[in-house]
C-alpha positions as CSV (number, residue, x, y, z in Angstrom):
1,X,116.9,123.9,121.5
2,X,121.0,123.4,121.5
3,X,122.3,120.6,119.8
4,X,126.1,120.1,120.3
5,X,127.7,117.7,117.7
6,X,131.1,115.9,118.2
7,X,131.5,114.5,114.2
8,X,129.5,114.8,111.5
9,X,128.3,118.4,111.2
10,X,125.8,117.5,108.6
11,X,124.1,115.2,110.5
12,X,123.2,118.1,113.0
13,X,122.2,120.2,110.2
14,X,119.8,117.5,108.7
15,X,118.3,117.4,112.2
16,X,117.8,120.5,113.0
17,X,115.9,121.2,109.5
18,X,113.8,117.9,110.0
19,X,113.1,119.2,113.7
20,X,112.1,122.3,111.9
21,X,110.2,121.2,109.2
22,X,107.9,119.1,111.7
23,X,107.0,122.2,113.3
24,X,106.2,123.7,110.0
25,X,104.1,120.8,108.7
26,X,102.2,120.3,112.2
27,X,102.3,123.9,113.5
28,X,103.6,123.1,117.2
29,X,107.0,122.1,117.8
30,X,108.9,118.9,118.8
31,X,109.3,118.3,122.8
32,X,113.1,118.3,123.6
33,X,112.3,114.5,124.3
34,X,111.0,113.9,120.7
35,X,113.8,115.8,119.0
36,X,116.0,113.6,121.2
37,X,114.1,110.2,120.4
38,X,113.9,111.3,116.7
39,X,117.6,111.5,116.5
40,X,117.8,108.4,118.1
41,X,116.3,106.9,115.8
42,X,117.8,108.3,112.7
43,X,121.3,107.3,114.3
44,X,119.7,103.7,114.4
45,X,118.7,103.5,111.2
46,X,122.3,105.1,109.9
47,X,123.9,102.7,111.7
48,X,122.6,99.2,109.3
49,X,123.6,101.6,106.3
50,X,126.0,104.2,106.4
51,X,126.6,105.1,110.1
52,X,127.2,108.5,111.1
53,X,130.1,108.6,113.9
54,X,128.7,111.6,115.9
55,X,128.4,111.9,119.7
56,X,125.1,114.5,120.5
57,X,124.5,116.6,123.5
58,X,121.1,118.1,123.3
59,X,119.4,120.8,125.5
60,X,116.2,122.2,125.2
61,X,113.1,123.8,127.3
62,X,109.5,122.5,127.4
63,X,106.9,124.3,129.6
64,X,105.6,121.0,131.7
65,X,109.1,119.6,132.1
66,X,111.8,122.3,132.3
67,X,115.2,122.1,131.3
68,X,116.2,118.7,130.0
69,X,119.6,117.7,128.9
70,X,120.2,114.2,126.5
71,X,123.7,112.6,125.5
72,X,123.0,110.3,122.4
73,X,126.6,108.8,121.5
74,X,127.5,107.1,117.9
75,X,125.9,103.8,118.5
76,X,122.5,105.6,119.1
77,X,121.9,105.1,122.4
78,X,119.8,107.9,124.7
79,X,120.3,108.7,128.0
80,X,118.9,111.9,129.4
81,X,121.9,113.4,132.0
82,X,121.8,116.1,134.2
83,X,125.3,117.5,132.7
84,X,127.3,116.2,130.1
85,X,130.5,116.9,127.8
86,X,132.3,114.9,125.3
87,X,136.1,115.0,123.5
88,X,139.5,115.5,125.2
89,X,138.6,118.2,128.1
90,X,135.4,115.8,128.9
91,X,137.5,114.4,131.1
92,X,138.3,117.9,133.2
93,X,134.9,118.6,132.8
94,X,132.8,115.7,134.1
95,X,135.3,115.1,137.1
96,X,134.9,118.8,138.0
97,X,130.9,118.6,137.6
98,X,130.7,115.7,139.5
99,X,132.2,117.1,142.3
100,X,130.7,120.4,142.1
101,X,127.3,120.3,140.4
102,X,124.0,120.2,142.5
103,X,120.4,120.2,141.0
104,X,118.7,123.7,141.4
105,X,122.0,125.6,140.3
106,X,121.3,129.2,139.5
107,X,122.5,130.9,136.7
108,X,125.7,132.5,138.3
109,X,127.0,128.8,140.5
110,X,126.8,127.4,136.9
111,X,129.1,129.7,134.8
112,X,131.5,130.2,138.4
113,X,131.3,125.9,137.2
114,X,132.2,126.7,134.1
115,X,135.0,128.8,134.7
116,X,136.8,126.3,137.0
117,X,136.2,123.7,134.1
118,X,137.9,125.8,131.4
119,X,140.6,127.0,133.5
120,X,141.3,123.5,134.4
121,X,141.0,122.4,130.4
122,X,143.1,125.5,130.0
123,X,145.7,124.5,132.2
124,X,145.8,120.6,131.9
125,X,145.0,120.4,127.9
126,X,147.4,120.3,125.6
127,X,145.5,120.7,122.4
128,X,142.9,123.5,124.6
129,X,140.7,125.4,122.5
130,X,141.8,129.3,123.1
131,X,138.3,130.4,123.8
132,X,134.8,129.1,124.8
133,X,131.4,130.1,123.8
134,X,129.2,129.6,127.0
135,X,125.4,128.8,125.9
136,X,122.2,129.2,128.0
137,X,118.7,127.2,127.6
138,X,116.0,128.1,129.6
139,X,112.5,129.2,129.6
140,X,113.7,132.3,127.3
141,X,115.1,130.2,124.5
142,X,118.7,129.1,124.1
143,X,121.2,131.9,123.3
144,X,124.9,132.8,123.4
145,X,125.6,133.9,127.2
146,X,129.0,134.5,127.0
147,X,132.2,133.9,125.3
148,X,135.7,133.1,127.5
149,X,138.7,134.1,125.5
150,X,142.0,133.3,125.9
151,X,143.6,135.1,122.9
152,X,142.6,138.8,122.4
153,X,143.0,140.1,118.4
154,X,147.2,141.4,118.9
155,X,147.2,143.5,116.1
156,X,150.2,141.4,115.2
157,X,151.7,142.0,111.3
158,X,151.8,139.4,108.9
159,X,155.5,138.2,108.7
């Protein structure tokens, strides 16, 4: 499972260990659903006391359902997306996957997708990030597929 956090890093961190210690107490492993619905509902409860201002995509793959994607945003609310982004190239992004994104992708129309999005966060971002880490979930596990960078190491000296 992949869980992106826009905002409090910590709150990821307590998730993933709680997600984590489940497994370890009950010996089989939260759905992507309940890991999803369980972070729900910790955002709910944060939010009467001390709320955590976090925006959550989260990707996972379970055997019966496949691939699942959920966007859970500050006020704890869950919807599970086909795609999602969030912060200032969201905007790129999202316009770029709703024109171009179609269910049953393979692996290489989705990073040729991803390309054209950070080209055009690239080129239209002021504040762009100079590189991009691409991650893949699927059957396998979730792992780093790729990095996109944009500045190379220049071997420049220290003024």
């Amino acid at each position: 499972m992949v869980v992106l956090c826009k905002g409090n890093k910590l709150f990821t961190e307590y998730i993933q260990k709680n997600v984590s210690l489940y497994q370890f107490r009950n010996g089989i492993p939260l759905t992507t659903a309940a890991a999803a619905n369980f972070t729900r509902g910790e955002l709910a409860t944060a939010l009467r006391k001390n709320p955590y201002h976090v925006n959550i995509l989260m990707a996972g793959y379970d055997k019966e359902k496949g691939a699942e994607l959920y966007y859970i945003d500050y006020i704890a609310s869950l919807h599970k997306v086909d795609k999602g982004a969030f912060g200032y190239g969201s905007y790129f992004a999202l316009s770029l996957m709703d024109r171009l994104y179609h269910k049953g992708m393979s692996v290489d129309e989705a990073i040729a997708l991803i390309d054209k999005i950070i080209i055009e966060i690239r080129s239209r971002l002021v504040v762009a990030p100079p590189n991009f880490v691409i991650k893949l979930v699927d059957k396998d596990g979730a792992r780093e597929y790729a990095w996109r960078e944009s500045i190379k190491d220049a071997g420049v000296a220290a003024a």
